[in-house]
C-alpha atoms as a printed R data frame, in Angstrom:
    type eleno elety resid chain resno      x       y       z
1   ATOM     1    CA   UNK     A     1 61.277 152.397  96.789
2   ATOM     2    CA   UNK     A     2 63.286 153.968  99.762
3   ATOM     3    CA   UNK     A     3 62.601 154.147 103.263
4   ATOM     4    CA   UNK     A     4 61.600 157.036 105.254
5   ATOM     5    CA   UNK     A     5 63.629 158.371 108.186
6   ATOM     6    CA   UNK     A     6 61.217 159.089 111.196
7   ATOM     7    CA   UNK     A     7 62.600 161.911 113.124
8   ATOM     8    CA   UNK     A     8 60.677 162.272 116.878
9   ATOM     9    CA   UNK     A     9 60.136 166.005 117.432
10  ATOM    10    CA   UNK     A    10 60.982 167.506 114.265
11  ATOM    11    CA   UNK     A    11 58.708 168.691 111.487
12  ATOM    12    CA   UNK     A    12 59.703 166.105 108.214
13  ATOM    13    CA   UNK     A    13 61.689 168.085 105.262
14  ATOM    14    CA   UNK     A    14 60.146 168.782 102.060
15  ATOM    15    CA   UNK     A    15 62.456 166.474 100.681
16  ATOM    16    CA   UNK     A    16 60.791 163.409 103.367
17  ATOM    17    CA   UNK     A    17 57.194 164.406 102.024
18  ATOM    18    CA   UNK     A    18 57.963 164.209  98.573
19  ATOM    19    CA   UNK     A    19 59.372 160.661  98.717
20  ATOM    20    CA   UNK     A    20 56.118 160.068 100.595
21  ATOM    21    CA   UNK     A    21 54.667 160.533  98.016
22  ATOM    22    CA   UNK     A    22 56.858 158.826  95.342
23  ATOM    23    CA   UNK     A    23 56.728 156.047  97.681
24  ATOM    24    CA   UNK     A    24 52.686 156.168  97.596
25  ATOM    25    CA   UNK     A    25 52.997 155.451  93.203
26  ATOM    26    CA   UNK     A    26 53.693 151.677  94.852
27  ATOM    27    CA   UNK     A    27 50.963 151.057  97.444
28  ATOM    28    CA   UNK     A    28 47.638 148.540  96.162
29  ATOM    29    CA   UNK     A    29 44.650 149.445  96.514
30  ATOM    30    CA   UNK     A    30 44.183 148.005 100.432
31  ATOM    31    CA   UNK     A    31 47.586 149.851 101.049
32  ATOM    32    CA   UNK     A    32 45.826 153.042  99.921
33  ATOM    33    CA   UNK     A    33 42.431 152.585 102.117
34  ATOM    34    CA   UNK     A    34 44.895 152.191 105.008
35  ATOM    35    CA   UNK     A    35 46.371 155.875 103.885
36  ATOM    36    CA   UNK     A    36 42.527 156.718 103.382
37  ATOM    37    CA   UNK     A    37 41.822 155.266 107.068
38  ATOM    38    CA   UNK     A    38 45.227 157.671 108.853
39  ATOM    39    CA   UNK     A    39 43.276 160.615 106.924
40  ATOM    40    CA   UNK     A    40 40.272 160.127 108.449
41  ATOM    41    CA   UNK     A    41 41.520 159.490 111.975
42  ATOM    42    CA   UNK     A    42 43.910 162.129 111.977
43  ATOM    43    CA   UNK     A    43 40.670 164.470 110.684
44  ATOM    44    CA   UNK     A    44 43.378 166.011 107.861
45  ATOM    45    CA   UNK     A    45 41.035 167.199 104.812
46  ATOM    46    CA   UNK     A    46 40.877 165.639 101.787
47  ATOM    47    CA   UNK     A    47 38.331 165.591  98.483
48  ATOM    48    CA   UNK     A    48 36.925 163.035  96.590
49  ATOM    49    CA   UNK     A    49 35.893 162.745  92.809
50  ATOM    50    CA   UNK     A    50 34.902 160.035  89.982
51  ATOM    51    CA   UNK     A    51 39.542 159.956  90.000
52  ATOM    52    CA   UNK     A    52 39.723 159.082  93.742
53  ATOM    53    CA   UNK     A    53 40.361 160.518  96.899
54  ATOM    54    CA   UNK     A    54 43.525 163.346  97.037
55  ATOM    55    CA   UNK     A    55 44.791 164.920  99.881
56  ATOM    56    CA   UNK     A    56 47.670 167.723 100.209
57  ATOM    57    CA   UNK     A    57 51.019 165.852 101.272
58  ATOM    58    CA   UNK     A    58 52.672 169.463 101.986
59  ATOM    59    CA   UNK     A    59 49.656 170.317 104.514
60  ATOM    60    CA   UNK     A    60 48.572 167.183 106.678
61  ATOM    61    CA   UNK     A    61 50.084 167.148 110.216
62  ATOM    62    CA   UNK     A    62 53.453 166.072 111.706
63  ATOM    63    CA   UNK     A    63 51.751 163.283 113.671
64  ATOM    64    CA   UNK     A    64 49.712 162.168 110.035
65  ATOM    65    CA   UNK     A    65 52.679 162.202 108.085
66  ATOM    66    CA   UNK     A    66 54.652 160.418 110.928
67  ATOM    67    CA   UNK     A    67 51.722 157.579 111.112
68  ATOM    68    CA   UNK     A    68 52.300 157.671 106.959
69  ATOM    69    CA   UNK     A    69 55.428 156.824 106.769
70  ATOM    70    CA   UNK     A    70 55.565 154.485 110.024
71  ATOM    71    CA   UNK     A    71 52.550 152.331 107.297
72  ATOM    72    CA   UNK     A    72 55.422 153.180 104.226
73  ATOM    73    CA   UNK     A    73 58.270 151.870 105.799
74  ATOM    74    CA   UNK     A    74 56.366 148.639 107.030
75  ATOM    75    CA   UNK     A    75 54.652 148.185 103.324
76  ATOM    76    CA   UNK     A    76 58.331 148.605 102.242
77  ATOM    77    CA   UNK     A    77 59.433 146.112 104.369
78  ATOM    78    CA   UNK     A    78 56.761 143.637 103.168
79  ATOM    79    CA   UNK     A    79 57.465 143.926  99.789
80  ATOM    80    CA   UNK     A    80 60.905 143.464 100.402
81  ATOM    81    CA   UNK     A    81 60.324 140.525 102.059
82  ATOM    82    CA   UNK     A    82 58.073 138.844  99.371
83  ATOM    83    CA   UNK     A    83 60.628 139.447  96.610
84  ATOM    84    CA   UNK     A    84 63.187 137.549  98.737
85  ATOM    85    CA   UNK     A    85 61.002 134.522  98.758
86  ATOM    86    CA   UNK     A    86 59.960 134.613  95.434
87  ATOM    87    CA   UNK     A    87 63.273 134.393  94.327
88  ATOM    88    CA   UNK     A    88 63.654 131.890  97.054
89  ATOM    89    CA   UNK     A    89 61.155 129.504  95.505
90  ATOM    90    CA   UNK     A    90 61.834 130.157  92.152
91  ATOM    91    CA   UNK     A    91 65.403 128.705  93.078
92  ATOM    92    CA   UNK     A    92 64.323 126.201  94.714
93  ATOM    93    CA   UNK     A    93 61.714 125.382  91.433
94  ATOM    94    CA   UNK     A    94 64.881 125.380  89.279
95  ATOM    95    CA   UNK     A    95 66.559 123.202  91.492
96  ATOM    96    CA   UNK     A    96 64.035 120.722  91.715
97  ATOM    97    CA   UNK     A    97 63.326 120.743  87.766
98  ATOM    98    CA   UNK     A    98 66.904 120.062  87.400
99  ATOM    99    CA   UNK     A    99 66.844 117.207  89.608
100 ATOM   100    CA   UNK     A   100 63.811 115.950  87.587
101 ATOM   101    CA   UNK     A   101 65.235 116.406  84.481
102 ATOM   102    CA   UNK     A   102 68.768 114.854  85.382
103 ATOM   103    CA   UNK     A   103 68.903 113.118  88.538
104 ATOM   104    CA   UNK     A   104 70.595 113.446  91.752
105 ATOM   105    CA   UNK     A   105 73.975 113.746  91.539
106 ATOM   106    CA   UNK     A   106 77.010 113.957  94.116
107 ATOM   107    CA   UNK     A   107 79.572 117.094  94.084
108 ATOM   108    CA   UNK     A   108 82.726 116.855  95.497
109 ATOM   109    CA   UNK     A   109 82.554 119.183  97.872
């Protein structure tokens, strides 16, 4: 999971669309119906079947892919942010069993 680089008035590398899409493997399925929704308003084509919906990363506009990664980098960002506090709480859940288990104590600090 990497960010994208947004880069005003230039067309985005191959190497920007591909993590595009590595970075779409992530996304849930709301994530994806927001992707679904910058298709749509952006008129880029796309086909449906009994798989799911599939568009061509290597053909939808600059402005398309720009609104794509602008929603990456923010899902990024929020799933960043979740895994900082779960492993926030689940200190703070292993400090508090210890303190159930063995009482407050004093350091020395």
């Amino acid at each position: 999971m990497a960010f994208l680089s947004l880069r005003k008035g230039g067309e985005m590398s191959y190497e920007k669309r591909r993590m595009f899409f590595e970075n779409l493997k992530i996304l849930v399925k709301s994530e994806f119906e927001e992707i679904f929704r910058i298709l749509r308003r952006n008129k880029e084509d796309w086909t449906e079947n009994s798989n799911g919906i599939f568009f061509d990363v290597s053909a939808v506009k600059e402005e398309t892919l720009h609104q794509f990664t602008e929603y990456m980098n923010f899902c990024i960002e929020n799933r960043r942010a979740e895994e900082n506090r779960v492993r926030q709480l689940a200190t703070l859940s292993a400090e508090t069993n210890r303190f159930l288990t063995e009482g407050y104590v004093e350091t020395d600090e």
